[in-house]
C-alpha positions in Angstrom: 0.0 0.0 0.0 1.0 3.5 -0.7 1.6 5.9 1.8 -0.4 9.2 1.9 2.7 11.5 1.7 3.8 9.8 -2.1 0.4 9.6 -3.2 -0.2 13.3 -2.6 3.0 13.9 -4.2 2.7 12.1 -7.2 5.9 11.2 -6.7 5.6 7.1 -6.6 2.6 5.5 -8.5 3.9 2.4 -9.3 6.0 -0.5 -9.4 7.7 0.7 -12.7 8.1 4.4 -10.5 9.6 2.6 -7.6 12.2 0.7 -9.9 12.8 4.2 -11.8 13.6 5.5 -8.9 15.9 2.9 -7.5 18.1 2.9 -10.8 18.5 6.6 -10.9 19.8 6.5 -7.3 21.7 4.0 -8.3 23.7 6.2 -10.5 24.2 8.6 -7.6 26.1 6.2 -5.5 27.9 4.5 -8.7 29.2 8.3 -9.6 30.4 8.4 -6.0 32.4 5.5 -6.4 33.6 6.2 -9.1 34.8 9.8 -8.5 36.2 8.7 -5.2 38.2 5.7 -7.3 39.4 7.8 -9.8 38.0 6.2 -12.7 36.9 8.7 -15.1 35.4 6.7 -17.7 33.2 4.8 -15.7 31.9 8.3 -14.3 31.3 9.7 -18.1 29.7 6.2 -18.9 27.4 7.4 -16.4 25.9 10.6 -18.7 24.0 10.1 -22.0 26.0 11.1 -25.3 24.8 14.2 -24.8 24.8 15.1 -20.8 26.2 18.3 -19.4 28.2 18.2 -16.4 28.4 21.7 -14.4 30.0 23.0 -11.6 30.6 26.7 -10.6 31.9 28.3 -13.4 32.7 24.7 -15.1 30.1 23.5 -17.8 30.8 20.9 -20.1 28.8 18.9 -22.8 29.0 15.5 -23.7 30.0 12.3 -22.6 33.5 12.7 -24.2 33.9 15.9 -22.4 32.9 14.7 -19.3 35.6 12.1 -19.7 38.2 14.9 -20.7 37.0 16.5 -17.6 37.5 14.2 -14.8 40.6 12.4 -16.5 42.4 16.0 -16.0 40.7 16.2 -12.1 42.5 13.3 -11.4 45.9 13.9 -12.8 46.3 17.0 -10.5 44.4 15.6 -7.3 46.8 14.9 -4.4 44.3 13.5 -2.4 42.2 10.9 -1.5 38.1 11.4 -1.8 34.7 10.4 -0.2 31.6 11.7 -1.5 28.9 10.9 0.6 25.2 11.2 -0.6 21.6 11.6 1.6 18.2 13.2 1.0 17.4 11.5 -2.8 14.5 12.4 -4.1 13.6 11.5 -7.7 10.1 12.3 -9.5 9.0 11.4 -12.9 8.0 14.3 -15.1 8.0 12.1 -18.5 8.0 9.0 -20.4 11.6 9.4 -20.7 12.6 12.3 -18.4 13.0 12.3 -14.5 14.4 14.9 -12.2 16.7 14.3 -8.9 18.3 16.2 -6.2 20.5 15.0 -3.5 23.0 16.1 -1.1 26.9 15.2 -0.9 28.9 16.1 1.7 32.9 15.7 0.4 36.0 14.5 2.7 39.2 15.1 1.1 42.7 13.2 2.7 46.0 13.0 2.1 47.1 10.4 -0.2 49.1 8.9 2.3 46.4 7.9 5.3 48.4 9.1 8.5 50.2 11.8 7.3 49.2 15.8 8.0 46.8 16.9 10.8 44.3 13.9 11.3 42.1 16.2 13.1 41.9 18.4 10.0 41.1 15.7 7.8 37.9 15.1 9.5 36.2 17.5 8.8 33.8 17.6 5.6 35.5 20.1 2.2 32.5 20.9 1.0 28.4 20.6 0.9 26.3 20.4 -2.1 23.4 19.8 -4.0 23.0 17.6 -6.6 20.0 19.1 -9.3 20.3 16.2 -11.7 18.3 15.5 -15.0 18.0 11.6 -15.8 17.0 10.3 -19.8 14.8 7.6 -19.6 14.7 4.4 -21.9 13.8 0.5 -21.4 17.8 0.1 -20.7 17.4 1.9 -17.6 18.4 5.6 -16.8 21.3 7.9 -17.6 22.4 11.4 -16.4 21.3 14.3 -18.8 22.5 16.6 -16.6 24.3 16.8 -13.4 24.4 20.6 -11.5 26.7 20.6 -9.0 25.3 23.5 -6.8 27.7 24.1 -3.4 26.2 24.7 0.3 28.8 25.2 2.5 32.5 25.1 1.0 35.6 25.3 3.0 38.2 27.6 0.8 41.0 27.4 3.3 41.7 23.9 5.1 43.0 25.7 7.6 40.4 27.7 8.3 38.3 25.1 10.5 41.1 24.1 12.3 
């Protein structure tokens, strides 16, 4: 039976909504993973031919670019990343279009576990929401478009010491 709250919502009418919804979260926590492991192409697989990744003043389009993207990211990160997602909500507007938004909360630590101020390392770099767009098909779901919209960002590590 279907709770009150989704059925005045609209947001979950079905079976075929409640699988929808799992596979397009699904993608959230695979581009986690995936970020966090360094593997670029795995994260671009993630995004039609077509999907826009954007970030601050960073926008680009395509799968390729994507790729592009994330391959330079992790030639010049020195350090080790957790992305850590909460509060998914995805709703069907289409046949082949659904809308997401989630938070991450981003831990960032030296590539050598040990080293620097522990204490430091704690503490969360950033907040943000997720404002994604998700293509539709009988494969399953993609990302059409990711917006990476920051809450809380710590400029200065040392900052929050």
């Amino acid at each position: 039976m279907m709770s009150s709250a989704a059925t005045a919502q609209g947001e979950l009418n079905s079976v075929e909504d409640l699988l929808l919804e799992r596979d397009c979260r699904r993608l959230g926590v695979l581009y986690s993973h995936y970020v966090d492991l360094n593997q670029a192409d795995k994260v671009a697989d993630l995004f039609t031919e077509t999907g826009i990744f954007s970030m601050g003043e960073i926008e680009v389009v395509g799968r390729q670019a994507i790729r592009e993207l994330f391959t330079n990211i992790q030639k010049t990160k020195d350090y080790i990343s957790k992305h850590l997602l909460s509060n998914t909500s995805i709703v069907r507007k289409g046949k082949t279009l659904a809308e997401g938004r989630s938070y991450v909360t981003v831990y960032n630590y030296p590539k050598t576990l040990g080293s620097g101020d522990q204490e430091l390392h704690t503490k969360p770099v950033a907040a943000a929401l997720y404002e994604d767009q998700y293509a539709l098909s009988k494969n399953g779901c993609l990302i059409e478009s990711r917006k990476v919209v920051p809450v809380f960002l710590r400029n200065n590590l040392q900052d929050n010491k």
